[in-house]
N, C-alpha and C positions, 0 to 999 in steps of 0.2 A: 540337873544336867548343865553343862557348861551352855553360856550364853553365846548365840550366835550374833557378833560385832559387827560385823558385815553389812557397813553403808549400802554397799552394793547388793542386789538381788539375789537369789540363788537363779542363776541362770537356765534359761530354757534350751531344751534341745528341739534338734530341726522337727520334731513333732510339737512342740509347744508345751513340755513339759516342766514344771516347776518343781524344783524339788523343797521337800517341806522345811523348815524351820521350827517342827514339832519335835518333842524326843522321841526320834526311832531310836531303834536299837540296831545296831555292828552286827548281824551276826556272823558268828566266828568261822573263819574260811575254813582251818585246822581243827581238825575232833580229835582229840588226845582222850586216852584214859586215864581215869583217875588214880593215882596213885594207890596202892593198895597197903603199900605200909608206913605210908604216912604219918608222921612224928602229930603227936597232939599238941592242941593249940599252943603258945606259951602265955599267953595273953589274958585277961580275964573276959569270964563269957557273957559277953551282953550281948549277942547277937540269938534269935533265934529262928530255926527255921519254920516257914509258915506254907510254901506251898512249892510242888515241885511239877514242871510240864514237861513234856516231851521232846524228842530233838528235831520237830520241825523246822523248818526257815520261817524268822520274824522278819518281818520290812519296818514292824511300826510296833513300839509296844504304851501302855498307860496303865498307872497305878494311883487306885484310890484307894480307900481306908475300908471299903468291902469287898473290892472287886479288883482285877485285873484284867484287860481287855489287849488282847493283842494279833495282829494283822500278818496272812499270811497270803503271800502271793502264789499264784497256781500258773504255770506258765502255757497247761494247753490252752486255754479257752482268753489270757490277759483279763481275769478277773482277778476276788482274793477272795478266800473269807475270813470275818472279823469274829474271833470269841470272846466270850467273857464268861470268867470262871472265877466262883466265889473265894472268899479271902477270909471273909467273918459271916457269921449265920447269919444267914438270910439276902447274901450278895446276888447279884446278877447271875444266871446261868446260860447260855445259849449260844448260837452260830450262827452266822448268816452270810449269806454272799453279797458281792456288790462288784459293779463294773469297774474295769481296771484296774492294774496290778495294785493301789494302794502306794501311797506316800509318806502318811502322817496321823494321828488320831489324837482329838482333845476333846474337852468336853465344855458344853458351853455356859456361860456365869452361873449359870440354877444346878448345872450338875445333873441335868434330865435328860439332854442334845449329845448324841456322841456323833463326834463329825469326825468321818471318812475322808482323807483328801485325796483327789483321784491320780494322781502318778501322769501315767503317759498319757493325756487329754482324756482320760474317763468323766464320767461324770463325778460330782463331788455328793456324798451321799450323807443323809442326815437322818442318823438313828433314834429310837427308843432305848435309853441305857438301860429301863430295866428290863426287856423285853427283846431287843435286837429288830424291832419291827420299822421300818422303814417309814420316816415322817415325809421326808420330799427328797428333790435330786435339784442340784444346781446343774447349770448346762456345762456342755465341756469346754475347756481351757479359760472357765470362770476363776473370781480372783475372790474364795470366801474367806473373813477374816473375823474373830470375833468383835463385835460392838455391843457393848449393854444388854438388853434382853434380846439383842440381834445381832444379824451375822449381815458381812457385804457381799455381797454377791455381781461384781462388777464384770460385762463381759463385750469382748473385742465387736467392732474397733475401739469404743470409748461410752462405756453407758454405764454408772455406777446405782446398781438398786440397790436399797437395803431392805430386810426382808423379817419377816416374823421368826425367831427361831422355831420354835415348834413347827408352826403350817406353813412356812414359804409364802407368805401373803405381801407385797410385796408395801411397805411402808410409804417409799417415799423413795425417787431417782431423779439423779443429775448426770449430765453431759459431763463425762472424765477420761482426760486422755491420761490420768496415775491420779494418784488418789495416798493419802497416808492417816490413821487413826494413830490421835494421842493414847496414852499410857491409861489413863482413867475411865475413856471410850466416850467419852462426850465431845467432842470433834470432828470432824474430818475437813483435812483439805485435800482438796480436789486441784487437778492444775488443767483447765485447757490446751488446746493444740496447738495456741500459740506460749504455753508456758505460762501464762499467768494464773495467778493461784486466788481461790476462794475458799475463806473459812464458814464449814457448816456445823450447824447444831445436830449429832447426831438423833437426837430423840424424834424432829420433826423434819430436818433439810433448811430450815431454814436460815437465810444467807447473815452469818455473823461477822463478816470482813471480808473485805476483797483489797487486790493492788495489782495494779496494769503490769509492775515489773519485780520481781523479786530477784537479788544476783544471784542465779542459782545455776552451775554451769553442768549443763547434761552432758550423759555422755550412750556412749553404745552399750557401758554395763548396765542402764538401765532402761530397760524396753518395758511395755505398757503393759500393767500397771505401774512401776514402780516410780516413785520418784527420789533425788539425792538431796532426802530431807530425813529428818529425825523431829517427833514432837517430845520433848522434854522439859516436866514441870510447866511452866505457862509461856514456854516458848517455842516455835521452830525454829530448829537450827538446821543449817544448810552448808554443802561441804564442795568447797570448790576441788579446784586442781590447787589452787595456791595459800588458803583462806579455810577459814571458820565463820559464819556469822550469826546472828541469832536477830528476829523478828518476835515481837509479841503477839501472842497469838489474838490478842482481845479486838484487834485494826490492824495488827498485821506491817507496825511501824517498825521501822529498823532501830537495831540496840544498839549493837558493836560488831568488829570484825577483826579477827585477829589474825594475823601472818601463819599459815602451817605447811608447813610445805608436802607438800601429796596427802593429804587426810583419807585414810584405807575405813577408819569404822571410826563412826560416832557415836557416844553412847553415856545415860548419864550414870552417875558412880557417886555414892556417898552422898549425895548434895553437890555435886559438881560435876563437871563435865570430863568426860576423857578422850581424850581425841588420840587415836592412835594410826601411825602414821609411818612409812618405811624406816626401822632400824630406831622408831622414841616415841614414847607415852608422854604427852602434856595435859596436863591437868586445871583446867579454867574455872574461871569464878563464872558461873551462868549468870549474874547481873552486871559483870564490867567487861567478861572475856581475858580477864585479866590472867597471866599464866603464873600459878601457882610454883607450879615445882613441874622439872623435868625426868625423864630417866633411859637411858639408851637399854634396860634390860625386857623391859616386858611389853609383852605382846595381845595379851586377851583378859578377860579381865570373868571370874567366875560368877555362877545365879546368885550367890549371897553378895554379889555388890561392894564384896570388899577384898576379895583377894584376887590376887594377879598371880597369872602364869605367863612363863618367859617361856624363848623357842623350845626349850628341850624339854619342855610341860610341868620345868618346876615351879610351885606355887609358893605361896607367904602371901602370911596376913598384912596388907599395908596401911599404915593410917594416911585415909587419903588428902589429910589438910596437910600436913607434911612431908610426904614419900616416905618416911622411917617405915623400916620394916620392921614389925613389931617378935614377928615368929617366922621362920625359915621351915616349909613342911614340906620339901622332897617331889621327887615326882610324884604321879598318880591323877587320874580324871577326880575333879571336885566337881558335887552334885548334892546339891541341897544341902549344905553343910556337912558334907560327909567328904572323906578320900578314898579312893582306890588306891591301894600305893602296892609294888611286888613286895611279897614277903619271901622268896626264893621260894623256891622248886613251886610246886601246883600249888601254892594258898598264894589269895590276896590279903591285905590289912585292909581294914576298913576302920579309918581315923577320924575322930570329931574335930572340925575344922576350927571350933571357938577356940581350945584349949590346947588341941594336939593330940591329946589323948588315944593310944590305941585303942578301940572298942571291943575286937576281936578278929577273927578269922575266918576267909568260907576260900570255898574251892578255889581255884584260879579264875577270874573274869579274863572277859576278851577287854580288846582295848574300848572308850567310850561304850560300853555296854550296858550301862547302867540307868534306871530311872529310881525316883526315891520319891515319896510322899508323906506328911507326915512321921510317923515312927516306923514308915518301913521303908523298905528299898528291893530291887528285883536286878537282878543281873544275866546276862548270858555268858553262860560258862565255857571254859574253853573245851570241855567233856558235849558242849552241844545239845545240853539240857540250859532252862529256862527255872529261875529259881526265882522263890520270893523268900526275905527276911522281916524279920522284926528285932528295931535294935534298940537297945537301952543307953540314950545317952547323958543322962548325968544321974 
């Protein structure tokens, strides 16, 4: 699924809810029927179908390599329930309910934790993926996140625990008025209420760097926890109103700081950094800041870390040490190396993103409705049915 860029938070409403940054899934406002005399494929068929649900409403959907697990919200009561229904013999089977409507569902490094996020201040609920049985509850309008064999579990005004995944046992907490975990999960910095930042060792808390001032210029898009930092590779970088800078993370000593004028998402890309920003993509060296190559077209940048979508959601393959674009591939949601692209009337194409290559055809998807894992992928269709594939790509 396309990568969420977004420096900024996903914003809370006046109830303090956060919306997730996990792949939900779109579901399709419009139920259309399936065409009944639909021309056959013209494509070859490397696609096949593997498992078909019903046309309930999803809020959140997740796909593994036996199982697919998906969240559905119930509006009497502001609960959901979460199933999971097998894929390959001997997957997960079961249902379970959980407080508030539901946000987001991932599962944590082992593959054992399936985490519930709670939508409208519910609580955040932490399962048994083979099982569906409930291991603990985070408190409401907590801020869990994965780290290592643990989750954070940080909650208002400013108290960051981190916690066992399985039993909620509580590791190790520090005073955090926002808080951010690097890409590897051995990190976190935390920032005080007066802003200044402290690097901790995720395994144990303990204090790996600190600095009385970091230039890190907040704003009202980021309310606590969040802060307007990124950890990439062995550095934090930090996005002003006017600026890029980048600290090391090991003391927390400044590097560089480069001119950008309004920086909207930071994010690393290829070995480098992307700074995207009103109306241009810049592309920095993470060891000088030094700006590589520009380009006034694009705008987001997809989960394979190499290709870019511009406003109107076309993508291309770009090399990103020199902006060339290597391959032009149309519109369509990119997700795990794959495309959604329209094939006219009710079918999608589903394109392999290395080469281009059509792979085949399936119903029409809604827009962003897709998740993919491994050799398969699941979509919501625009018929209001929930489908799994398995696709064959090379």
């Amino acid at each position: 699924m396309t990568i969420d860029l977004d420096v900024a938070p996903a914003r809370r409403t006046r109830r303090g809810e956060r919306r997730t940054r996990s792949g939900v899934l779109v579901v399709a406002a419009l139920v259309l029927a399936l065409v009944a005399a639909s021309a056959p494929p013209s494509h070859a068929a490397g696609i096949t179908p593997v498992f078909e649900g019903d046309g309930r409403g999803i809020t959140a959907g997740l796909l593994t390599r036996t199982a697919v697990f998906t969240q559905h919200g119930t509006s009497e009561d502001q609960s959901a329930d979460i199933w999971a229904r097998p894929i390959a013999p001997g997957g997960p089977e079961w249902i379970t309910k959980v407080a508030g409507p539901g946000a987001g569902l991932w599962l944590d490094r082992s593959g054992t934790v399936l985490v519930s996020e709670s939508g409208d201040g519910g609580e955040t609920t932490l399962l048994d993926a083979r099982t569906g049985h409930v291991r603990w509850r985070a408190g409401q309008y907590s801020s869990v996140q994965p780290l290592g064999a643990a989750v954070t579990d940080w909650v208002p005004p400013g108290l960051l625990r981190v916690r066992d995944v399985a039993t909620g046992r509580v590791l190790w907490s520090h005073p955090a008025r926002a808080f951010a975990v690097d890409q590897p999960q051995r990190h976190v910095v935390v920032f005080d209420v007066r802003r200044r930042a402290t690097v901790l060792s995720a395994a144990d808390g303990r204090v790996v760097a600190r600095s009385g001032r970091l230039d890190v210029e907040w704003s009202l898009d980021y309310p606590s926890p969040f802060a307007p930092v990124r950890l990439i590779g062995e550095n934090l970088v930090t996005a002003g109103t006017t600026s890029v800078g980048a600290y090391r993370l090991a003391d927390l000593a400044p590097l560089w700081r480069t001119p950008i004028p309004s920086p909207a998402a930071i994010v690393g890309c290829g070995g480098r950094i992307c700074a995207f920003s009103a109306g241009e993509l810049a592309v920095l060296d993470p060891a000088t800041g030094a700006v590589r190559w520009t380009s006034g077209r694009w705008r987001s940048l997809a989960d394979d870390g190499r290709t870019l979508l511009d406003e109107a959601g076309r993508a291309a393959r770009v090399d990103l040490a020199t902006g060339r674009v290597e391959a032009e591939l149309g519109a369509g949601d990119v997700v795990n190396g794959l495309q959604f692209a329209d094939g006219g009337g009710e079918r999608t194409l589903v394109r392999g993103i290395a080469d281009g290559r059509v792979l085949g055809e399936v119903p029409k998807v809604a827009e962003a409705a897709c998740i993919a894992a491994a050799d398969l992928f699941a979509c919501r269709t625009v018929d209001a049915r929930f489908r799994v594939w398995r696709v064959r790509r090379a």
